[in-house]
C-alpha positions in Angstrom: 84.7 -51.2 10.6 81.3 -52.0 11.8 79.7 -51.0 8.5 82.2 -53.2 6.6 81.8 -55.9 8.9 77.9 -55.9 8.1 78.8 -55.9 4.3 80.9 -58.7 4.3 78.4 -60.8 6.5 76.2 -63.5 4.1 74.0 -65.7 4.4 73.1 -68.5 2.1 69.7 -69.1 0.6 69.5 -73.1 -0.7 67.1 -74.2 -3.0 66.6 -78.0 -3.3 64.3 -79.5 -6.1 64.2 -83.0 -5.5 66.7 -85.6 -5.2 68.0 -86.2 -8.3 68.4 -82.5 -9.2 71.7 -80.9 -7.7 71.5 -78.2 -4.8 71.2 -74.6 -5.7 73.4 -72.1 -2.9 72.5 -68.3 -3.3 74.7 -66.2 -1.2 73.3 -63.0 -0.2 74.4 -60.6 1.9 72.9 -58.9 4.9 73.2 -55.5 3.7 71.6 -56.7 0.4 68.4 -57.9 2.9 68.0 -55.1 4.7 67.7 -52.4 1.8 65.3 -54.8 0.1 63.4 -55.0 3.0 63.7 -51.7 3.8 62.9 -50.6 -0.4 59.5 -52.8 1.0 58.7 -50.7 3.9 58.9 -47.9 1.9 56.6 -49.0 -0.8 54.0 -50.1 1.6 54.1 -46.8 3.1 53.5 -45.5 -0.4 51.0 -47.8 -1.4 48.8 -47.1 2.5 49.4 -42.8 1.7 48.3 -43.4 -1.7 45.7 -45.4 -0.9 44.7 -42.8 2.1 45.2 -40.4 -0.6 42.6 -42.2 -3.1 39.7 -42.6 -0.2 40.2 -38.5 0.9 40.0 -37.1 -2.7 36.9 -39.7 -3.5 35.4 -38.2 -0.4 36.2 -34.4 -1.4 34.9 -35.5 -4.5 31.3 -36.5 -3.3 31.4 -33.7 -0.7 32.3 -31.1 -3.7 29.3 -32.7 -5.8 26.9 -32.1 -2.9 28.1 -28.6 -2.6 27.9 -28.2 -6.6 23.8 -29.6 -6.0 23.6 -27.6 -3.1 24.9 -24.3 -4.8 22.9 -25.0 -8.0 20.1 -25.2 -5.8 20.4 -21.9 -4.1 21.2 -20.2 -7.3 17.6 -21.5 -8.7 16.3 -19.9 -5.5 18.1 -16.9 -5.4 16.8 -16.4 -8.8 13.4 -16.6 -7.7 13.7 -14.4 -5.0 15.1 -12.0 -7.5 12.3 -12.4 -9.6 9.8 -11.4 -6.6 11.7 -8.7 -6.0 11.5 -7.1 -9.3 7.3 -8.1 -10.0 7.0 -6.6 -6.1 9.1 -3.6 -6.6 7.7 -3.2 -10.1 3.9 -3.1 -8.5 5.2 -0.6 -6.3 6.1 1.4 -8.5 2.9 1.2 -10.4 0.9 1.9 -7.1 3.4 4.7 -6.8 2.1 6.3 -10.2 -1.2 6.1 -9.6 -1.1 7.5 -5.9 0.4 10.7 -7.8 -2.1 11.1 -10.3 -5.2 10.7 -7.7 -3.5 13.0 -5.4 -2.8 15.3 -8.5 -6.6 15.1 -9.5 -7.6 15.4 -6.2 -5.5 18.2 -5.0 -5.2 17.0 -1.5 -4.9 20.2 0.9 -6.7 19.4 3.7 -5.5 20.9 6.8 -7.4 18.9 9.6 -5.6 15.6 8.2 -1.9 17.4 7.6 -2.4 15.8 4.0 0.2 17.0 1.3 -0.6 18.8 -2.2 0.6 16.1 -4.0 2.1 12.8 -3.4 3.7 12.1 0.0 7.5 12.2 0.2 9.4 9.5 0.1 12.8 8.6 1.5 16.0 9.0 0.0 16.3 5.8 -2.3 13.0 4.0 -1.5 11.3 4.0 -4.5 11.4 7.6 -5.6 10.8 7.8 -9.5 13.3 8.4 -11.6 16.1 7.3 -9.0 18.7 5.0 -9.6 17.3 2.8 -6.8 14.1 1.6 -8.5 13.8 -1.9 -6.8 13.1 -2.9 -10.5 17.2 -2.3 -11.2 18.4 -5.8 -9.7 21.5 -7.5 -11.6 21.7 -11.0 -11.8 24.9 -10.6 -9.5 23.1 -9.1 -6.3 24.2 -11.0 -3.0 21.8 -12.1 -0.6 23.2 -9.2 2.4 21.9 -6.5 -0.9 18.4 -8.5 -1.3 18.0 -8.5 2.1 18.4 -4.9 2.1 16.1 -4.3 -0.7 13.4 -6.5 0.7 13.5 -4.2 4.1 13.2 -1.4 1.7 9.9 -3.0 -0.1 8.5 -3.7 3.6 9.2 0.0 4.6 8.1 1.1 0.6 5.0 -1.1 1.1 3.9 0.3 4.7 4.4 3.7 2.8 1.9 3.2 0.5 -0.4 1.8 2.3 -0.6 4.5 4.5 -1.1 6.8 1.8 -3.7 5.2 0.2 -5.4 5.2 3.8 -5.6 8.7 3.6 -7.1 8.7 -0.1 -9.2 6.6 1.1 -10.4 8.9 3.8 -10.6 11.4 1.8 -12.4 10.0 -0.7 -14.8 8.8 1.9 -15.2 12.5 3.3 -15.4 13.9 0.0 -19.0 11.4 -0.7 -20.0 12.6 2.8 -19.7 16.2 1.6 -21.2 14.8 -1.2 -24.1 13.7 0.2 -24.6 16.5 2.3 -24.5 19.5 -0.4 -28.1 20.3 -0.5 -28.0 20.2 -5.0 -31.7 19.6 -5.5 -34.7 22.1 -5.4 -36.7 21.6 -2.5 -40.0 22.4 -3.9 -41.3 22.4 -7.4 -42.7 25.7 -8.7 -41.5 29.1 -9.8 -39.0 31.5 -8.0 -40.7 34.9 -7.7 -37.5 36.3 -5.5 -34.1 35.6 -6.1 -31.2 35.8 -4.0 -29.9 39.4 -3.0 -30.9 43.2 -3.1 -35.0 43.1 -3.8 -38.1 45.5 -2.9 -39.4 44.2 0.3 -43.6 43.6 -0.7 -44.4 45.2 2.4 -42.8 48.3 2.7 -41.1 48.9 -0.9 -37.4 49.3 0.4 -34.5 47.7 -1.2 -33.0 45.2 1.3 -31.2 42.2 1.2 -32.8 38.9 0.7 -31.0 36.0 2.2 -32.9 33.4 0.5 -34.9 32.5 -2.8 -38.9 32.6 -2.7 -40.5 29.7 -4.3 -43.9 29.8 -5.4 -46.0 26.5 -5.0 -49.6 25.8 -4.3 -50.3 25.4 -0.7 -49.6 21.9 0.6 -46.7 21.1 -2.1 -44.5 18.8 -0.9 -41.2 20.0 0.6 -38.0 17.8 0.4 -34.7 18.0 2.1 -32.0 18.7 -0.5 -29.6 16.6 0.9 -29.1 14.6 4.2 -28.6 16.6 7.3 -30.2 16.7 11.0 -32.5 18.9 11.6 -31.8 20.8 14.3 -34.8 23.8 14.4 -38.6 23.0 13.7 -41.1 25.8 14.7 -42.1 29.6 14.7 -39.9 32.2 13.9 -41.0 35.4 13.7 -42.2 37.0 10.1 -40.8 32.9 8.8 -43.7 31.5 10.4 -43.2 27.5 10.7 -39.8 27.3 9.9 -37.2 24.5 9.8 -33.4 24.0 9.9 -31.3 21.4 8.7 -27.2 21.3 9.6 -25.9 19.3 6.4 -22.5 19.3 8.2 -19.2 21.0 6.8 -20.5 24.6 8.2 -23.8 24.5 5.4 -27.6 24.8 7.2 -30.5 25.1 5.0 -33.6 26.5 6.5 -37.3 26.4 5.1 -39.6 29.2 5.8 -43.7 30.1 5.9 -44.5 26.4 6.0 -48.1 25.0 6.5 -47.0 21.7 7.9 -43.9 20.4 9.7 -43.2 16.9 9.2 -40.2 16.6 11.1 -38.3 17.4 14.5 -35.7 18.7 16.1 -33.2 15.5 16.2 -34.6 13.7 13.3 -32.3 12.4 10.4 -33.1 13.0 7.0 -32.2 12.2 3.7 -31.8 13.5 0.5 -35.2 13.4 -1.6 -37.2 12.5 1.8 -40.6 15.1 2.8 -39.4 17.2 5.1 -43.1 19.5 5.3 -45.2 21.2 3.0 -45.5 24.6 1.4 -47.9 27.5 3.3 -48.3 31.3 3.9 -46.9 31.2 7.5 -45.8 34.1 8.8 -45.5 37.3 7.1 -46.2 36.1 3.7 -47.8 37.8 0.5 -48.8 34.0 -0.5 -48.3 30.4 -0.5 -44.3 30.0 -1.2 -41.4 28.6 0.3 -38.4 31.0 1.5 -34.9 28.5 1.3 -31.8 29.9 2.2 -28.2 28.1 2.4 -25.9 29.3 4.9 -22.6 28.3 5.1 -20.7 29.0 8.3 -22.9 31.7 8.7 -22.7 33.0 6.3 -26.1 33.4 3.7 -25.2 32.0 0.1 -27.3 32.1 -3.0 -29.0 28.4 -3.2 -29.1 28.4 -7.0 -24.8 27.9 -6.8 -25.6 24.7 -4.7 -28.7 23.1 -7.2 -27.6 20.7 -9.9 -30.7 20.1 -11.2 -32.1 21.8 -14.3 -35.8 23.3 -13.8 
C-alpha cells in the first residue's frame, strides 16, 4: 500500500517563458525522481571507480616501465658479469695448462716440500680439464644464486693456482741455487795426468783408489772455485799439503790439494770463477799439480761428470 501510495504521489514541474507565452505543467512522479536520481548516484560512482581505475593502471603503468628500465639494466649487467666470468675462468684454465706442462717438464718430486709428480689435484668440479664444469661452460640463462657460486669457485680456483705456482716458483728458485752451486768448470788450466779411480800410486807402485783428478799446472797457476760455496777448511792436511774445502750446499764439497798459496779462509764466501789459491807441490807430491775431488754426501764422485766446459 505504501509502495503504491509513493507511485501515485506527483509533483508538478512548471515552466514559464514569459508573459505572453502560455504555462507549461509537467507532472512527474516521485518514484520517477528517485530512480533518476538514484540512476545518477550510480553513475557517479562509476565515473569516481573509473576514474580511480584510470589513475592506478597509469601508475602500474609507469611503475611497470621503471621495472622494464630497471630489468633491462640488470640484464646488460648480468651479461657483463657473465662475460668476466668466462675471460676469468677461461685464464684459468690456461694457467691450468701450463702449470701441467712445467710441472711435467720439471718432474716435481721433491720430498722436503711434499710437492706432487705432476700437477696438484684439484677438487671435484673446480676447474679440472676436461670436466663438465669448465667455468668457460656458462649459458646465457645462468641465475645470479649459480654465478655467485661459480665466482666462489674462481676465488677458491684462483687461490689454487697461485699456490701452485708458489711452489714452482720455489722450485725454480732452488733449482738456480743448485745451479749455481754445481761446481761445472775446471778449476785450473793444464793437463790431467791422474784421473778419477783405480791408478798406480807414484810412490809405492800399488793399485789404489784415487778419489780425485790430478791436474798439472805450472807452479803458481791460478786456482778458481768451480762454483759458489763457503769454504769451510783452509790448511795442512797430511800427504795434501795446503788444502782447501768448499761446501757448495746440496751434500757436494770440493776440496783442492798440494797448494802453494791459500787465498782464502775458513768462513769466506766465494763465487763461481773467483781465485780461490794457486797451484804448488805441497805435501806429498811428485810435482806442481792440483788434486780436486767432488764429494757428494760423502761420498767421492768423479769431477769430470760435474764439468761442462770443453778443454
Amino acid at each position: 500500500m505504501r509502495e503504491l501510495a509513493l507511485a501515485k504521489k506527483t509533483y508538478t514541474l512548471m515552466l514559464i517563458a514569459d508573459h505572453h507565452s502560455p504555462v507549461r505543467r509537467f507532472n512527474v512522479s516521485k518514484a520517477l525522481i528517485v530512480q533518476v536520481v538514484a540512476g545518477l548516484l550510480v553513475l557517479s560512482g562509476v565515473a569516481v571507480g573509473a576514474t580511480l581505475h584510470y589513475f592506478q593502471v597509469a601508475r602500474d603503468a609507469a611503475e611497470n616501465r621503471i621495472l622494464r628500465e630497471e630489468n633491462l639494466t640488470l640484464r646488460t649487467q648480468l651479461k657483463s658479469v657473465r662475460e668476466r666470468i668466462e675471460h676469468i675462468g677461461s685464464t684459468l684454465d690456461r694457467v691450468e695448462r701450463f702449470d701441467q706442462k712445467l710441472r711435467a717438464i720439471t718432474l716435481l718430486s721433491d720430498p722436503q716440500r711434499n710437492l706432487a709428480m705432476g700437477p696438484v689435484e684439484t677438487e671435484p668440479g673446480v676447474g679440472a680439464p676436461g670436466s663438465e664444469t669448465q667455468f668457460t661452460d656458462l649459458t646465457s640463462m645462468e641465475s645470479p644464486k649459480a654465478l655467485a657460486s661459480r665466482l666462489d669457485r674462481l676465488s677458491a680456483e684462483a687461490t689454487r693456482q697461485e699456490q701452485s705456482l708458489q711452489e714452482l716458483q720455489a722450485y725454480f728458485q732452488d733449482q738456480k741455487s743448485l745451479l749455481a752451486s754445481t761446481p761445472s768448470v775446471w778449476p785450473t788450466r793444464g793437463w790431467v795426468t791422474s784421473d778419477f779411480g783405480n791408478r798406480l800410486d807414484p810412490y809405492t807402485a800399488d793399485r789404489v783408489q784415487h778419489g780425485g783428478m790430478d791436474i798439472a799446472a805450472p807452479h803458481g797457476k791460478e786456482v778458481i772455485a768451480p762454483s759458489d760455496g763457503t769454504v769451510v777448511f783452509a790448511g795442512l792436511e797430511g800427504g795434501y799439503g795446503n788444502v782447501i774445502v768448499i761446501d757448495h750446499g746440496y751434500g757436494i764439497k770440493t776440496r783442492y790439494g798440494h797448494l802453494s798459496k791459500m787465498l782464502v779462509k775458513a768462513g769466506d764466501k766465494v763465487k763461481r770463477g773467483s781465485q780461490i789459491a794457486a797451484v804448488g807441490n805441497t805435501g806429498r807430491s811428485t810435482g806442481p799439480h792440483l788434486h780436486y775431488e767432488v764429494r757428494v754426501n760423502g761420498i767421492p764422485q768423479n769431477p769430470r761428470k760435474f764439468i761442462l766446459e770443453e778443454r
